[in-house]
C-alpha positions in Angstrom: 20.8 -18.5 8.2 18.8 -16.1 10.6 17.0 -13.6 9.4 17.9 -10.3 9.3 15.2 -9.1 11.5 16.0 -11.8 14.5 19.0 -8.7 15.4 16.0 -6.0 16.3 16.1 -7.0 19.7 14.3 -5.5 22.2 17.8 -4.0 23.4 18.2 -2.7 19.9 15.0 -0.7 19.7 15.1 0.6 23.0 18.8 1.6 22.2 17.6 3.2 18.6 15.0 5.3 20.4 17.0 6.4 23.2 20.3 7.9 20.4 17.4 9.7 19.3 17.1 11.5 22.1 14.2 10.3 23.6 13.8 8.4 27.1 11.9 5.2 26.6 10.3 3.5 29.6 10.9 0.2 28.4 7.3 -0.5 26.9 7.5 -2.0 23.4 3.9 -3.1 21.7 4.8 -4.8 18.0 2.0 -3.5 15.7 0.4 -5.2 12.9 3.5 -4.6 10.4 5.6 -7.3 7.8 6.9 -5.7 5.3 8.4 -3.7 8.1 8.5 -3.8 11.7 6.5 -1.4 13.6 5.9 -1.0 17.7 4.7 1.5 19.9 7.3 2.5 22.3 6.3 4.2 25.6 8.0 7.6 26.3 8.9 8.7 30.1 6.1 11.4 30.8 5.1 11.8 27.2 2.9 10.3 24.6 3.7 6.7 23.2 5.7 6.9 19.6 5.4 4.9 16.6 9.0 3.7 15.4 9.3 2.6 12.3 12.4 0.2 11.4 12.6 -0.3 7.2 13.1 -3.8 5.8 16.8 -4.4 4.9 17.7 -3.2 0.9 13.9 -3.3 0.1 14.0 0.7 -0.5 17.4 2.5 -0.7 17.7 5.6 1.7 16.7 7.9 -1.5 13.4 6.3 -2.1 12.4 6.3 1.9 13.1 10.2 1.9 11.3 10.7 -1.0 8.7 9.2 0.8 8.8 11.7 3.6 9.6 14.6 1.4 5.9 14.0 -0.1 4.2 13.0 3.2 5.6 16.0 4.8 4.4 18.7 1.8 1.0 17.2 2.6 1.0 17.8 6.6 2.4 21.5 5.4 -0.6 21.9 3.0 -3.3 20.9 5.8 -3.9 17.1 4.4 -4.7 14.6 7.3 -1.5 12.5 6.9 1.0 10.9 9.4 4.5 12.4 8.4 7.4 11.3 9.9 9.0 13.4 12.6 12.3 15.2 12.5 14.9 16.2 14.9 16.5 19.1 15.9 18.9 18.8 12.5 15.5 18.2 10.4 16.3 14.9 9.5 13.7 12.3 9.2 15.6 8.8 8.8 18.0 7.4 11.1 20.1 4.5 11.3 20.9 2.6 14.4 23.1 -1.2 14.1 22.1 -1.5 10.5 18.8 -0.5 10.5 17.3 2.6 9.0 14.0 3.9 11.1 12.3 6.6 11.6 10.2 8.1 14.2 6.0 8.8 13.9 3.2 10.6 16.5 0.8 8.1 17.2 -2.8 8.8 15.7 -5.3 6.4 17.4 -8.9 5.7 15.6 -10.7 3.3 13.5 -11.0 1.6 10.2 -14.1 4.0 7.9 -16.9 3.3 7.8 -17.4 2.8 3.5 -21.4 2.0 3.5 -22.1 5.4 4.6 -21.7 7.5 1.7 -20.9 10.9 3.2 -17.2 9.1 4.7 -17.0 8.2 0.7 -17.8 12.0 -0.2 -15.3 13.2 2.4 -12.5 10.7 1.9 -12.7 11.7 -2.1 -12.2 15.5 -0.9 -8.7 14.6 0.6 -7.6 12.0 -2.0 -8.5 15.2 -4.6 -6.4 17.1 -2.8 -3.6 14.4 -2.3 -3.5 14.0 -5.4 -3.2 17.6 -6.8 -0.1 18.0 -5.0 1.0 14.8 -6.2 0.6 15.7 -9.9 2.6 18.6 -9.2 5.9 17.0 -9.6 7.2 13.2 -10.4 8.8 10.9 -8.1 12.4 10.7 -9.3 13.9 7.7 -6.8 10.1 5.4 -6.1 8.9 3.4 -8.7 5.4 3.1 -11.2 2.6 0.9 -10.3 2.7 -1.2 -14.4 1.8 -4.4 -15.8 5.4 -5.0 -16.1 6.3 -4.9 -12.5 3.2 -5.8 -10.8 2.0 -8.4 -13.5 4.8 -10.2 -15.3 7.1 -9.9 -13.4 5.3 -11.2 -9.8 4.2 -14.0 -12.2 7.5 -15.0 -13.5 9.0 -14.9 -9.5 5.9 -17.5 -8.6 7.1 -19.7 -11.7 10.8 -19.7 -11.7 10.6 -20.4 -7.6 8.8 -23.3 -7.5 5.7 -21.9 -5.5 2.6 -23.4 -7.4 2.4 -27.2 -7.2 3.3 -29.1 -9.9 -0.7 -30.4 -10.7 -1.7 -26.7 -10.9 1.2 -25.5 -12.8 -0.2 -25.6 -16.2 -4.2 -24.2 -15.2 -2.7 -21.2 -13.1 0.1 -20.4 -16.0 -1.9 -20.0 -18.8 -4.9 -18.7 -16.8 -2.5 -15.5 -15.8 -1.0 -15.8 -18.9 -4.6 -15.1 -20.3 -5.7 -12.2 -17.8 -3.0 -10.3 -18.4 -3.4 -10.0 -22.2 -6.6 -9.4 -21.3 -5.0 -6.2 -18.7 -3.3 -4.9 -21.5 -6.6 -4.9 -23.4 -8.2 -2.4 -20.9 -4.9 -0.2 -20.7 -5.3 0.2 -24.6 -9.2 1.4 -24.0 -8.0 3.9 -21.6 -5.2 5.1 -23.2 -2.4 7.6 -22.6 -3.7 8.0 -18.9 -1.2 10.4 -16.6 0.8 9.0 -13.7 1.0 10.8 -10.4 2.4 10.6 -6.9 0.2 8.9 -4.7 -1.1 7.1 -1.6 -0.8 3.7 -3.7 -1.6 1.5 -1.1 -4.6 3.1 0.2 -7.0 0.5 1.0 -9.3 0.5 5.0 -6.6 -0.5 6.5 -4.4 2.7 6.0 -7.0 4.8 6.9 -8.0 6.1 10.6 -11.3 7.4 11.0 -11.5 9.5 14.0 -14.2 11.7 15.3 -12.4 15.3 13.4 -12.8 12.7 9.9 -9.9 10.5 8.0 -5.9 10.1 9.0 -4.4 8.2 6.3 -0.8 6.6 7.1 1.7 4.1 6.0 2.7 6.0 2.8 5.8 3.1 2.5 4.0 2.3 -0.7 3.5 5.2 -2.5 4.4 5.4 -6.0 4.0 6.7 -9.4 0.4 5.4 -10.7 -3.1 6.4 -12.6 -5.5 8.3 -10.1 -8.5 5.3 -9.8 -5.3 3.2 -7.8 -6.3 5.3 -4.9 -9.8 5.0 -5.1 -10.4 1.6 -6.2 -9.5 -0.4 -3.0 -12.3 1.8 -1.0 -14.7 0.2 -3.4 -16.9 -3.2 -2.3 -19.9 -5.3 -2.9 -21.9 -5.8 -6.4 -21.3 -3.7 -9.6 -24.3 -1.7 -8.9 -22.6 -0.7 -5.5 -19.7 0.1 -6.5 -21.0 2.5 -9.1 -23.0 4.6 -6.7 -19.6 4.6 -4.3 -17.4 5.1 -7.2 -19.4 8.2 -8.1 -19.8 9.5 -4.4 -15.9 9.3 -4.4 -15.4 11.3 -7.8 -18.1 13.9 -6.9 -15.4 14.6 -3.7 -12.6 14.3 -5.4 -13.6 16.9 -8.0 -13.7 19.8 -5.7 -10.1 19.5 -6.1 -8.7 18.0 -9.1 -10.5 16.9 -12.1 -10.9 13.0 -12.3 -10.9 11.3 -16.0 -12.9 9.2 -16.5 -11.0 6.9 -18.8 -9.0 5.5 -15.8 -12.4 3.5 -15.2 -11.0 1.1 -17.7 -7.9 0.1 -15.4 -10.0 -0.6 -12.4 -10.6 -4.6 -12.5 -7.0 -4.4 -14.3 -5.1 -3.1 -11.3 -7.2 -5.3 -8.9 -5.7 -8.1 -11.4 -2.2 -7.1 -10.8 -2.8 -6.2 -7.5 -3.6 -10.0 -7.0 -0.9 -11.2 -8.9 1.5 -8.8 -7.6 -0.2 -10.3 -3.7 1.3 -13.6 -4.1 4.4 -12.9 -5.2 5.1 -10.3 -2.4 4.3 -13.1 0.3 6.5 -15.4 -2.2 9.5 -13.2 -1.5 8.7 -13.1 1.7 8.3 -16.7 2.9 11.9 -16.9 3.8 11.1 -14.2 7.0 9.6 -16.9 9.9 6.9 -13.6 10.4 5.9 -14.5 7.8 5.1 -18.2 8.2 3.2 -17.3 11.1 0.7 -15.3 9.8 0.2 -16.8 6.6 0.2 -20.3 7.4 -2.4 -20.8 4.5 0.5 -19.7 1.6 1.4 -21.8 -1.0 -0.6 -24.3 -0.1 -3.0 -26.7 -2.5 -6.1 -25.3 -1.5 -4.6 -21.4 -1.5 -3.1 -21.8 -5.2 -6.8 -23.6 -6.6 -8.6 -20.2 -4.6 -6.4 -18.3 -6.8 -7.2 -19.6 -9.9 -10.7 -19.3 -9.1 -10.8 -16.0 -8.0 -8.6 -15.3 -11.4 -11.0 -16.9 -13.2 -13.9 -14.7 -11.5 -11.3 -11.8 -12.9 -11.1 -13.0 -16.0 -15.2 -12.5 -16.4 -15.1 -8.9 -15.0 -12.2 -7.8 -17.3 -14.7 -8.2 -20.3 -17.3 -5.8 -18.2 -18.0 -2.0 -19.8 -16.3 0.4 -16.7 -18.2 1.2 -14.3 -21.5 4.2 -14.6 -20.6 7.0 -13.4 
């Protein structure tokens, strides 16, 4: 069967673009996108525009606005975000031969640089204030980043499908199996923690650093989570390291909305599910041929014996005290 994504032709972008009332001059550069499909398409005498065309029934059309409603409240409220772009009728999402897409400005820059500390300082100052809009109200239509969802149920997908070779079945199973007793464990310590609206994917790569500081983009992830989800992925290096960055980013982030401290606890425990959660996403995936060609090294022998090591490396800093801060 083809894949759904072999009928966004060329002629079927252009086309989408041009019902939108815009005048494309026929240049089309694909950007670095799977979950979705994402180009640059030149304008006649204008700037280029980002289009962005949503994987087929992976959000329905009341999560995506959702999405928008929240990256637009940000823009309004002077937070550095890329929100979509509406036309004359204020509506955000379209639909052209099946596909729903919408339209973005294009922001050029660069991935931050995280070793200098002041970018950490400044980047906690806008996820503080992301986030105080974000605990303002709840999402009603995106879903919560849990153990349930990202742990036991990615895991369950990997088994039931056949992914993990047979000789590695047993070593991986009850070495997940293990970890994520051992991620309820540090839910427990932190306890009744609040969930909020945020970026939830808001690692380097969703983050522009131009010269007037951070843009951050590609909210298509953002859910209902614990704060430290935003702030954990900017985090790298030894323990020691990510202490002094982890404390850089709070003393930001406290200008605008307080930070507790108990969500320390979840930090190796959502980089647990996050790796969990990692396979099974390009598990679901592996039926789209984009997806073949840029992970050639999935579900391979030597990918499924990394994972176990690098679980096993988990396991060790699941038992660690949170981080100093």
């Amino acid at each position: 069967m083809p894949h759904i994504y072999e009928a966004l032709t060329p002629d079927t972008i252009l086309d989408a673009i041009e019902a939108s009332g815009f005048l494309p001059d026929g240049r089309i550069l694909a950007l670095n996108s799977y979950e979705n499909r994402v180009y640059q398409i030149g304008i006649e005498e204008s700037e280029p525009l980002i289009a962005k065309f949503y994987r087929p029934q992976r959000w329905p059309k009341e999560s995506i606005l959702e999405e928008h409603r929240f990256t637009i409240s940000l823009a309004d409220n002077e937070i550095p975000v890329v929100a979509p772009m509406s036309n004359e009728l204020g509506e955000t999402l379209h639909q052209h031969q099946g596909f729903m897409f919408s339209l973005f400005p294009r922001r050029s820059g660069h991935w931050p640089e995280l070793g200098d500390l002041d970018n950490l300082e400044w980047l906690g100052r806008f996820l503080g204030r992301i986030h105080a809009i974000g605990a303002t109200e709840p999402f009603q239509h995106r879903p919560t980043i849990d153990r349930q969802s990202f742990g036991h149920d990615s895991y369950q997908y990997l088994l039931s499908h056949g992914f993990i070779p047979k000789e590695l079945e047993l070593p991986y199973r009850t070495l997940v199996e293990d970890v994520l007793t051992q991620v309820d464990g540090n839910y427990e310590r932190a306890g009744n923690v609040t969930h909020i609206r945020l970026h939830g994917d808001c690692h380097p790569g969703n983050i522009l650093w131009r010269e007037d500081g951070p843009w951050f983009v590609d909210m298509d992830d953002c859910r209902m989570g614990p704060a430290v989800q935003d702030l954990w992925m900017l985090l790298s290096g030894e323990r020691e390291e990510m202490a002094i960055q982890m404390s850089t980013l709070v003393e930001g982030y406290e200008q605008f909305m307080e930070f507790d401290r108990r969500e320390l606890n979840l930090l190796e425990a959502l980089r647990t599910l996050r790796l969990i959660h990692y396979s099974a996403w390009l598990a679901r995936r592996w039926d789209d041929p984009a997806f073949q060609q840029a992970f050639p090294w999935f579900n391979t022998q030597r990918y499924w014996e990394e994972q176990i090591l690098t679980l096993r490396e988990q396991a060790a800093k699941l038992d660690e005290p949170p981080l100093p801060i």
